[in-house]
PDB file with one MODEL, atoms N, CA, C and O in Angstrom:
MODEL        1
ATOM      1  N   UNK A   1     137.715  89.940 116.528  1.00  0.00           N
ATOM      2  CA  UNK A   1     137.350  89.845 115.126  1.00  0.00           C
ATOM      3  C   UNK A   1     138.598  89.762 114.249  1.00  0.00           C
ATOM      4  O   UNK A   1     138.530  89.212 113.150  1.00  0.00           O
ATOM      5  N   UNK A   2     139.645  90.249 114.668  1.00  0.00           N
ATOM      6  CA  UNK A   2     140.975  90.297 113.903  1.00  0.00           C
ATOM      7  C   UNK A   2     141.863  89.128 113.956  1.00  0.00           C
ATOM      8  O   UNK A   2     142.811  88.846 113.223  1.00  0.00           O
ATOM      9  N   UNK A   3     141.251  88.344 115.217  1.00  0.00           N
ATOM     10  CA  UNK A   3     142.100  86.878 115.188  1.00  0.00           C
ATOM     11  C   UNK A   3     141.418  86.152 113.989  1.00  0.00           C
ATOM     12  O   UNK A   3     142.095  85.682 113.075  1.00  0.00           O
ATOM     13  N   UNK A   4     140.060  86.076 114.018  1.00  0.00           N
ATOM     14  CA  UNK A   4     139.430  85.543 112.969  1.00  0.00           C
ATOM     15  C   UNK A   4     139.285  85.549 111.536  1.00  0.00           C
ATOM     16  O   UNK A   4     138.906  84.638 110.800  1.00  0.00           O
ATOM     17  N   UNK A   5     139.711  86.924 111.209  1.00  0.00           N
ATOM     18  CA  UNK A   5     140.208  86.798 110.120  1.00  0.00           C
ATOM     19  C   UNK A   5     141.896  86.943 109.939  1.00  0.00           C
ATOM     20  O   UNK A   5     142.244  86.857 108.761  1.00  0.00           O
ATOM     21  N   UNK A   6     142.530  87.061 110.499  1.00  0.00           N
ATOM     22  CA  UNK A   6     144.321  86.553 110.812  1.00  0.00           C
ATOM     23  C   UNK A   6     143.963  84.806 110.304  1.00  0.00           C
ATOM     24  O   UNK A   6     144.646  84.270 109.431  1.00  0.00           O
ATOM     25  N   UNK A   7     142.733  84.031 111.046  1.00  0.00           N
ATOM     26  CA  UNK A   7     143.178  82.560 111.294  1.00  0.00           C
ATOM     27  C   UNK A   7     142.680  82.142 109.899  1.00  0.00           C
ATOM     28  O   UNK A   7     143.412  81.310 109.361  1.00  0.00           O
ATOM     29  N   UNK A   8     141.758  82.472 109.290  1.00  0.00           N
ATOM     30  CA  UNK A   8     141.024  82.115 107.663  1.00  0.00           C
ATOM     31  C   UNK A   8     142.184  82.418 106.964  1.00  0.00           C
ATOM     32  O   UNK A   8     142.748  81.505 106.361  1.00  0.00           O
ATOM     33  N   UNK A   9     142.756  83.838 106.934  1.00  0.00           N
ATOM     34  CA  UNK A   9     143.749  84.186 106.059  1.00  0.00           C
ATOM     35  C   UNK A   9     144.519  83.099 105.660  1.00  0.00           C
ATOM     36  O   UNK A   9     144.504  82.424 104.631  1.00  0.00           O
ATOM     37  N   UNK A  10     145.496  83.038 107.120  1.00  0.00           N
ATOM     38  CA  UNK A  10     146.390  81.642 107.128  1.00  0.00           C
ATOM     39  C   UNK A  10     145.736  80.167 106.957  1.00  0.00           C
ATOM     40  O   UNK A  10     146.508  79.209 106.970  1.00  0.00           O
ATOM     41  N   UNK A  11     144.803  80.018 106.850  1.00  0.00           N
ATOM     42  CA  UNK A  11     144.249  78.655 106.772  1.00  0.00           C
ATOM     43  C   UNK A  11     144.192  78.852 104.979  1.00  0.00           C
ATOM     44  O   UNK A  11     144.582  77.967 104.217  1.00  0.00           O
ATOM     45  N   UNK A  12     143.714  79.986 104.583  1.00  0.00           N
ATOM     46  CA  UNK A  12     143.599  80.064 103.024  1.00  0.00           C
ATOM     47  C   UNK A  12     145.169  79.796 102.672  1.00  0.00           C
ATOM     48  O   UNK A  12     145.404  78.857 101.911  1.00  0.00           O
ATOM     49  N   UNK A  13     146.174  80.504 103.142  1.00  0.00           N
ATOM     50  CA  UNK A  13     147.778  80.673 102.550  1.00  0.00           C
ATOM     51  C   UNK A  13     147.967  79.701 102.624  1.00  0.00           C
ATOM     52  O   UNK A  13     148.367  79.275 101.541  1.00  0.00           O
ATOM     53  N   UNK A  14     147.901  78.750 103.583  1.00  0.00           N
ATOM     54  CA  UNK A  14     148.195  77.251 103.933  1.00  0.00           C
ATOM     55  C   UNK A  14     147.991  76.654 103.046  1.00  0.00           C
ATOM     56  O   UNK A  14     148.938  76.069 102.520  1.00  0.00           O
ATOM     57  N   UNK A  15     146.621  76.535 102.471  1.00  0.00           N
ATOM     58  CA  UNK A  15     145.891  75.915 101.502  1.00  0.00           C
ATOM     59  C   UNK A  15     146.329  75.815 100.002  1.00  0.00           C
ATOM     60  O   UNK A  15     146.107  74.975  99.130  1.00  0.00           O
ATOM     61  N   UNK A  16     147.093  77.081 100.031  1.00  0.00           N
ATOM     62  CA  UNK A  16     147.254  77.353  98.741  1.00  0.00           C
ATOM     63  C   UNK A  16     148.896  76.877  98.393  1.00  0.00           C
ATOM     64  O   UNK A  16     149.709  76.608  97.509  1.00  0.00           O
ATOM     65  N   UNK A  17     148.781  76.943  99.083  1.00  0.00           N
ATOM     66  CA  UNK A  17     150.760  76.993  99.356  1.00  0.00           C
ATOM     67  C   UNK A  17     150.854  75.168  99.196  1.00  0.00           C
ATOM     68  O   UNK A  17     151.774  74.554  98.656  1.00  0.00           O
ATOM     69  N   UNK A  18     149.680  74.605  99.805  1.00  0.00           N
ATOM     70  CA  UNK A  18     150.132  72.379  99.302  1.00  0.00           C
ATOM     71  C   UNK A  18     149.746  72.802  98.042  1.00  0.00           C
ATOM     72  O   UNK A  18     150.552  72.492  97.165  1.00  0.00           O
ATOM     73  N   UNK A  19     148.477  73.595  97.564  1.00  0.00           N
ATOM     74  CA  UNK A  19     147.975  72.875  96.494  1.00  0.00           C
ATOM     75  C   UNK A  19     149.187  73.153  95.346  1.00  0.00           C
ATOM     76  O   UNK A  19     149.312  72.309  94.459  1.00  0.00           O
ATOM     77  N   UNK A  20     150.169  74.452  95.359  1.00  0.00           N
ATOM     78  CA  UNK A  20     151.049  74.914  94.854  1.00  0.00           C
ATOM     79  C   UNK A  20     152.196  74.141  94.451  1.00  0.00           C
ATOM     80  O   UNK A  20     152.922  74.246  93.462  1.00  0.00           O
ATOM     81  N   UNK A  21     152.207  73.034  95.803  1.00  0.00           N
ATOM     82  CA  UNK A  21     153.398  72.267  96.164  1.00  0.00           C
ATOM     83  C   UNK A  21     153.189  70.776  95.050  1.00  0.00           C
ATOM     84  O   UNK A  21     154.164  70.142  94.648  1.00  0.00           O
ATOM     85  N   UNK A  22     151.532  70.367  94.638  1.00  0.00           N
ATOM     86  CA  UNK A  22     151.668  69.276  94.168  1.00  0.00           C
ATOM     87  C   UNK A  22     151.455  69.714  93.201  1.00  0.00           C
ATOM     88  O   UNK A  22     151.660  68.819  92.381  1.00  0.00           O
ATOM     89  N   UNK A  23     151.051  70.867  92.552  1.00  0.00           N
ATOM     90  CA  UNK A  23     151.464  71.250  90.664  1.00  0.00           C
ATOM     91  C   UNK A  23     152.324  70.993  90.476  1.00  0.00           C
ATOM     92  O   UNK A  23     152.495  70.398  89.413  1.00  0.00           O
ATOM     93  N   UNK A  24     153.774  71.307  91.566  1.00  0.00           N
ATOM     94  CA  UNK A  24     154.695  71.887  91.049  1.00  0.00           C
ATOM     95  C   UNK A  24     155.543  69.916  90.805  1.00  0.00           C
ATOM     96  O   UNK A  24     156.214  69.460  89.879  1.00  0.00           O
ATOM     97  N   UNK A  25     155.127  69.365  91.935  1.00  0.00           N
ATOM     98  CA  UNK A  25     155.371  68.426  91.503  1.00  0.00           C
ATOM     99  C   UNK A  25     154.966  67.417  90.420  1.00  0.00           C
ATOM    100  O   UNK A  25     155.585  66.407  90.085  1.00  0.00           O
ATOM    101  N   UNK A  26     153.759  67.906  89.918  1.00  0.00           N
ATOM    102  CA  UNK A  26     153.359  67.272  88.951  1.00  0.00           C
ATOM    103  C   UNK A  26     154.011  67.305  87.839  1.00  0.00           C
ATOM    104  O   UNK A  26     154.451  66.324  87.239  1.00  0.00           O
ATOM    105  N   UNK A  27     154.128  68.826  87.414  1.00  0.00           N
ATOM    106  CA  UNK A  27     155.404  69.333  86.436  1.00  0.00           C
ATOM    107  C   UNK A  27     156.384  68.982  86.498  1.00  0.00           C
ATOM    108  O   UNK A  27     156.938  68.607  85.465  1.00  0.00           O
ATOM    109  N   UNK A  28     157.009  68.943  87.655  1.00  0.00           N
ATOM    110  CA  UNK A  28     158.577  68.041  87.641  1.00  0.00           C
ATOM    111  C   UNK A  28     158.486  66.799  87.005  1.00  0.00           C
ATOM    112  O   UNK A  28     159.131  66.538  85.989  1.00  0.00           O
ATOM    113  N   UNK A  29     157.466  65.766  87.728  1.00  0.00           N
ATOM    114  CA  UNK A  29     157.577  64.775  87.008  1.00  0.00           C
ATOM    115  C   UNK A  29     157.429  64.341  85.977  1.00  0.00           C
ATOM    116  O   UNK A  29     158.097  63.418  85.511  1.00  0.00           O
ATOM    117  N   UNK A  30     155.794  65.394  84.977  1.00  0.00           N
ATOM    118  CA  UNK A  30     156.176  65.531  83.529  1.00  0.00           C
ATOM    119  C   UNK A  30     157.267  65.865  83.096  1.00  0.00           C
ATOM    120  O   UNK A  30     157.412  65.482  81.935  1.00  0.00           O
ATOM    121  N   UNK A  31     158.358  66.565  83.609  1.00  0.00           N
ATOM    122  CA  UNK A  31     159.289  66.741  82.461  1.00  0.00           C
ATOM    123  C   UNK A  31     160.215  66.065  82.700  1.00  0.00           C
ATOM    124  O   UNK A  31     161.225  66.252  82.021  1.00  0.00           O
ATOM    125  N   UNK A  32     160.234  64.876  83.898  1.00  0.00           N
ATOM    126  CA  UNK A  32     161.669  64.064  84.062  1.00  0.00           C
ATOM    127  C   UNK A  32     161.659  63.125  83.915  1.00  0.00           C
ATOM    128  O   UNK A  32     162.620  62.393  83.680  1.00  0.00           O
ATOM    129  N   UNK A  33     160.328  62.808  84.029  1.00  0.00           N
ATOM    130  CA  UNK A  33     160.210  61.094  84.037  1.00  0.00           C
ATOM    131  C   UNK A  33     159.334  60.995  82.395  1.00  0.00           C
ATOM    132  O   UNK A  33     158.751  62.000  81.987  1.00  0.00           O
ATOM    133  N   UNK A  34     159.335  60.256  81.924  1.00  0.00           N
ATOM    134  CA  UNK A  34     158.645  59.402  80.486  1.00  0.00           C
ATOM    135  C   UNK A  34     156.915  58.840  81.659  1.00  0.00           C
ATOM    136  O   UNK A  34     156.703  58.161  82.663  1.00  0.00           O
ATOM    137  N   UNK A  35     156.204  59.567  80.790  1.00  0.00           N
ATOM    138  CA  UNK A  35     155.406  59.331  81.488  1.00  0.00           C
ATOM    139  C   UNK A  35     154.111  58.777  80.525  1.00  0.00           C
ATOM    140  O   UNK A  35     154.370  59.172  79.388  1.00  0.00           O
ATOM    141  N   UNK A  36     152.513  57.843  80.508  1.00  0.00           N
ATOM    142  CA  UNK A  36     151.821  57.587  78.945  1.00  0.00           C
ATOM    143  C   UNK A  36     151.313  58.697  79.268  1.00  0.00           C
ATOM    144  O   UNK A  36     151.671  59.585  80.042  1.00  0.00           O
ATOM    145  N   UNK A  37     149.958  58.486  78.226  1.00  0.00           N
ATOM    146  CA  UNK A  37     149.503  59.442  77.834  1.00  0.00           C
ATOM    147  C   UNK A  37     148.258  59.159  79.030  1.00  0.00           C
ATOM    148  O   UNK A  37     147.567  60.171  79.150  1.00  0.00           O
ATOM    149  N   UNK A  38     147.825  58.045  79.918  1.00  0.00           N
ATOM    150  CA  UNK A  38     146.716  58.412  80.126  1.00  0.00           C
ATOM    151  C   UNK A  38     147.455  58.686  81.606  1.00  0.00           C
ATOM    152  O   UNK A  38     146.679  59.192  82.417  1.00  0.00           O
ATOM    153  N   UNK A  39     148.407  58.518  81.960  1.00  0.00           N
ATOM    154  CA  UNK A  39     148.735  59.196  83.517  1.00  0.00           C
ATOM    155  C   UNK A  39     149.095  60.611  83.017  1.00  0.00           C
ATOM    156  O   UNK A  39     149.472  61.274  83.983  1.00  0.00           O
ATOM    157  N   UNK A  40     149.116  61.202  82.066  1.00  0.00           N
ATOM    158  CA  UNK A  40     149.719  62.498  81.399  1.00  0.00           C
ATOM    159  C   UNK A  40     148.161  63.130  81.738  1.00  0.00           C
ATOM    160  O   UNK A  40     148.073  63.962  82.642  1.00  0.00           O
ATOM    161  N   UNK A  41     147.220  62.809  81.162  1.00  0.00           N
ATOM    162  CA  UNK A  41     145.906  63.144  81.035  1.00  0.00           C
ATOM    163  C   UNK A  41     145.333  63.076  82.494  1.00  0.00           C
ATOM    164  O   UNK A  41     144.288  63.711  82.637  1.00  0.00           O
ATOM    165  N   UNK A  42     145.740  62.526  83.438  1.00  0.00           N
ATOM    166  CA  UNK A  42     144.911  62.186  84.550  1.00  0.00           C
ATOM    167  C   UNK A  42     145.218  63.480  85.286  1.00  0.00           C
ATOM    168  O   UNK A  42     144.459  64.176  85.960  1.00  0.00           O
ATOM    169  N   UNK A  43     146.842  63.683  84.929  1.00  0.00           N
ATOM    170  CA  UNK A  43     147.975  64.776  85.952  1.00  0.00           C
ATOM    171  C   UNK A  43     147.384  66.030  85.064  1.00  0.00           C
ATOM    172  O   UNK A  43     147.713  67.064  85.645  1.00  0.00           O
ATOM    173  N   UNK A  44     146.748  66.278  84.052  1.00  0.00           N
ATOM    174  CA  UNK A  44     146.165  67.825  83.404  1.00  0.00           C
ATOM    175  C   UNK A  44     144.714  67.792  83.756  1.00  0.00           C
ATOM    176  O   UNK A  44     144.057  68.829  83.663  1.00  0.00           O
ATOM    177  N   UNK A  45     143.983  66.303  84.286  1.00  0.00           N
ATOM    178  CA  UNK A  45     142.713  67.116  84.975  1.00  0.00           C
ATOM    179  C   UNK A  45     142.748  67.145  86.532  1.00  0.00           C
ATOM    180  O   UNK A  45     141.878  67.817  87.086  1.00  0.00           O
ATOM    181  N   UNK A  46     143.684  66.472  87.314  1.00  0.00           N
ATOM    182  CA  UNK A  46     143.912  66.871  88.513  1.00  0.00           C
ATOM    183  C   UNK A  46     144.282  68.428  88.533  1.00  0.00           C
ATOM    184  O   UNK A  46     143.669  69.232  89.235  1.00  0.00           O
ATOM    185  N   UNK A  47     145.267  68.748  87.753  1.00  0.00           N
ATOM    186  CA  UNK A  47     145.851  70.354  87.939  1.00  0.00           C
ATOM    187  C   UNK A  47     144.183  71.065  87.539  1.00  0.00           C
ATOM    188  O   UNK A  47     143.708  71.536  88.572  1.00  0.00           O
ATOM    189  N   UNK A  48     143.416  71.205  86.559  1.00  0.00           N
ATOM    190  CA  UNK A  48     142.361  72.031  86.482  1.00  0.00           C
ATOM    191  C   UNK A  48     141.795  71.450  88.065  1.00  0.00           C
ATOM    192  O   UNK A  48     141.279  72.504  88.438  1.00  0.00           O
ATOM    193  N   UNK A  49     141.595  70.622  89.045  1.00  0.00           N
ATOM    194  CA  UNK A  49     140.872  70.376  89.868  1.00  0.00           C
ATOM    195  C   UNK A  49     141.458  71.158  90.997  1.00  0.00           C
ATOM    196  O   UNK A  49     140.720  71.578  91.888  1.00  0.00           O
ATOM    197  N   UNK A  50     142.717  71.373  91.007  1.00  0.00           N
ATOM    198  CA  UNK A  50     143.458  71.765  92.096  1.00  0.00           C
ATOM    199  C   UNK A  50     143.323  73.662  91.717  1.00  0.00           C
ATOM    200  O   UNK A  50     143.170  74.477  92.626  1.00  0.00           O
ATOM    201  N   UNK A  51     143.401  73.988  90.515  1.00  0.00           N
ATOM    202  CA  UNK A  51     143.113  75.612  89.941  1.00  0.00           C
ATOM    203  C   UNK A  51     141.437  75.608  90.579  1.00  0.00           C
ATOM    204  O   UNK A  51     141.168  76.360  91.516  1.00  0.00           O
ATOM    205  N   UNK A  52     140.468  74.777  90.031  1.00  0.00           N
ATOM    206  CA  UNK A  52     139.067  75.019  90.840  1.00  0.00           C
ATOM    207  C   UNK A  52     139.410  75.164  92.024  1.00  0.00           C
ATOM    208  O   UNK A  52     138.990  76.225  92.485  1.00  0.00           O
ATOM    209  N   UNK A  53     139.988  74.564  92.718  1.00  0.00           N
ATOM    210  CA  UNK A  53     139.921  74.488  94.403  1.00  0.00           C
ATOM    211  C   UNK A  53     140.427  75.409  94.530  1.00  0.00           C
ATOM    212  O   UNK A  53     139.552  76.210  94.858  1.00  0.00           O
ATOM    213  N   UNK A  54     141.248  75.842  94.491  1.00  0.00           N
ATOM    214  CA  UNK A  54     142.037  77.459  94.683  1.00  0.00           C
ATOM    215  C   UNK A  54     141.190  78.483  94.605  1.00  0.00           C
ATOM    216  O   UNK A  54     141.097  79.423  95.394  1.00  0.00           O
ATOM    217  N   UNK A  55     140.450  78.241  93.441  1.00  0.00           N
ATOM    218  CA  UNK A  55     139.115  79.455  93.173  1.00  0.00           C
ATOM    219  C   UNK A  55     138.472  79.325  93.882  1.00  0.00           C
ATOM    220  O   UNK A  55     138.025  80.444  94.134  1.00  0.00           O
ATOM    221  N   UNK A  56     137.733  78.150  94.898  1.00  0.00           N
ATOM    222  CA  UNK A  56     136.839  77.922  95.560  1.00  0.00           C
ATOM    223  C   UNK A  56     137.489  78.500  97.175  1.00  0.00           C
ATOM    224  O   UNK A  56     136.671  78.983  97.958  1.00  0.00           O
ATOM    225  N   UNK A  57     138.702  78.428  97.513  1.00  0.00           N
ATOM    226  CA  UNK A  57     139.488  78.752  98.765  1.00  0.00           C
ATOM    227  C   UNK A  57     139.177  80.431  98.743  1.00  0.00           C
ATOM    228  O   UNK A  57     138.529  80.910  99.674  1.00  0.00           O
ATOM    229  N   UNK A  58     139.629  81.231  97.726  1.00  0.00           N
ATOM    230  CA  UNK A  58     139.626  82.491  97.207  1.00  0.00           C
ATOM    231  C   UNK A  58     137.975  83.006  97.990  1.00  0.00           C
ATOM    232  O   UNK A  58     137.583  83.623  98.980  1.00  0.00           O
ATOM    233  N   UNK A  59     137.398  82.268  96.770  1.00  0.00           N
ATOM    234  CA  UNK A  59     136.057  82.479  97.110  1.00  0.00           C
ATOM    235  C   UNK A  59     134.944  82.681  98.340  1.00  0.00           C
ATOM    236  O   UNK A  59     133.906  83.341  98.386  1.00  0.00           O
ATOM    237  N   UNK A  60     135.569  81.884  99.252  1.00  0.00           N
ATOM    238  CA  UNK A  60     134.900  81.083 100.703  1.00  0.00           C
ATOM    239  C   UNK A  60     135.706  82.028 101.711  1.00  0.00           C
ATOM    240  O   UNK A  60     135.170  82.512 102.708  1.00  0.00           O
ATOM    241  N   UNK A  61     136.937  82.229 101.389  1.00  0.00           N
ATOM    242  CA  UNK A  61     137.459  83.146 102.242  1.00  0.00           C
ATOM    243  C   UNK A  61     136.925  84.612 101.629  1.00  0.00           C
ATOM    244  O   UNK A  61     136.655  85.213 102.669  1.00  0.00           O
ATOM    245  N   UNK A  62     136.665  85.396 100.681  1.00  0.00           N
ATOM    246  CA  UNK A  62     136.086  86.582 100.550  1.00  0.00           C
ATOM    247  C   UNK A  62     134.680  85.809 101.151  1.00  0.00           C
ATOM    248  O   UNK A  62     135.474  84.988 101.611  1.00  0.00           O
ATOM    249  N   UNK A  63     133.448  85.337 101.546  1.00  0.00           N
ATOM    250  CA  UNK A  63     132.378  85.431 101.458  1.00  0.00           C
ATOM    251  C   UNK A  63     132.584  85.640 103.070  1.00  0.00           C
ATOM    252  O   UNK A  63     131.968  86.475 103.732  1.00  0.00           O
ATOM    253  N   UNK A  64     133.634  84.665 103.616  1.00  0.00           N
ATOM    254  CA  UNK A  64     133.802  84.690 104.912  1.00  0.00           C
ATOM    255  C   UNK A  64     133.749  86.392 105.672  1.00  0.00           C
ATOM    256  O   UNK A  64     133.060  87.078 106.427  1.00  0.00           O
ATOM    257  N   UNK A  65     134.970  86.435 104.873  1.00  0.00           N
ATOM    258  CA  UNK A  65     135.287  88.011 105.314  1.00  0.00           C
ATOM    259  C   UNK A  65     133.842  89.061 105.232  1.00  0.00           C
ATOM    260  O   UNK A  65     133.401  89.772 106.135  1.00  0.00           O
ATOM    261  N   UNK A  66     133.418  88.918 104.131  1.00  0.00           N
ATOM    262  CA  UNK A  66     132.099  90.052 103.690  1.00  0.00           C
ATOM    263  C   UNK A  66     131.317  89.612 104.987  1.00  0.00           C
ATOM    264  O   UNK A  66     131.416  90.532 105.798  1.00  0.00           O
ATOM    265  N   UNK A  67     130.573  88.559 105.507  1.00  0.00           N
ATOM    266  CA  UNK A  67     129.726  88.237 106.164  1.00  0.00           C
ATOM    267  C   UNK A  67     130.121  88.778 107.689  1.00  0.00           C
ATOM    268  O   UNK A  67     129.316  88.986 108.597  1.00  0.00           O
ATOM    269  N   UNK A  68     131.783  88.978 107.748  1.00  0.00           N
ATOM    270  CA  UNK A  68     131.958  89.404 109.080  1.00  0.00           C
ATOM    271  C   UNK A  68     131.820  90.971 109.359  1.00  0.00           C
ATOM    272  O   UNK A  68     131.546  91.424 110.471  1.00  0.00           O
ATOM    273  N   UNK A  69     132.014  91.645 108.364  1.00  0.00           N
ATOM    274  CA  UNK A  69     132.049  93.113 108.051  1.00  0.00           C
ATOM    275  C   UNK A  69     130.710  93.127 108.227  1.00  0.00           C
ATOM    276  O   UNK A  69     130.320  93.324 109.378  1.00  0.00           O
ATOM    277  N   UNK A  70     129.729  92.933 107.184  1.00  0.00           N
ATOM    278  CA  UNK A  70     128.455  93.201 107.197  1.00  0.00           C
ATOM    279  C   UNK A  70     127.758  92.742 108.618  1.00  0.00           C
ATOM    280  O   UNK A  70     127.195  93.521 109.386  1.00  0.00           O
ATOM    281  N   UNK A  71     127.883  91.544 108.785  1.00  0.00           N
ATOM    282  CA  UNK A  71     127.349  91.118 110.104  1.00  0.00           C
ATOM    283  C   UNK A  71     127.861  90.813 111.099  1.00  0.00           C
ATOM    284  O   UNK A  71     127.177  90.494 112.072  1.00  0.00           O
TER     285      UNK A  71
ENDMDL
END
């Protein structure tokens, strides 16, 4: 039972750790490159999509965990 949640854990850290990796690049490139306004706009609703997904990783891994405890 402890490998199983060891392997979600790391599959969540994993997860979080790209989605981390292409904010961060997103931000870089807003602030280095001249960028319009509608690739500006596309790169601020990808980032809310990538913050949902994070919430949803969060999420799926606690339901995971509860379901193994309880059942």
């Amino acid at each position: 039972m402890l490998i199983g949640h060891l392997s979600d854990f790391f599959t969540l850290v994993g997860d979080v750790i790209i989605a981390y990796a292409v904010i961060a690049v997103h931000d870089r490139m807003r602030e280095e490159h001249s960028i319009d306004d509608a690739v500006y706009r596309s790169m601020l609703k990808e980032r809310r999509l990538i913050v949902v997904g994070i919430a949803m990783l969060f999420l799926g891994f606690t339901l995971r965990i509860i379901e193994r405890i309880i059942g």
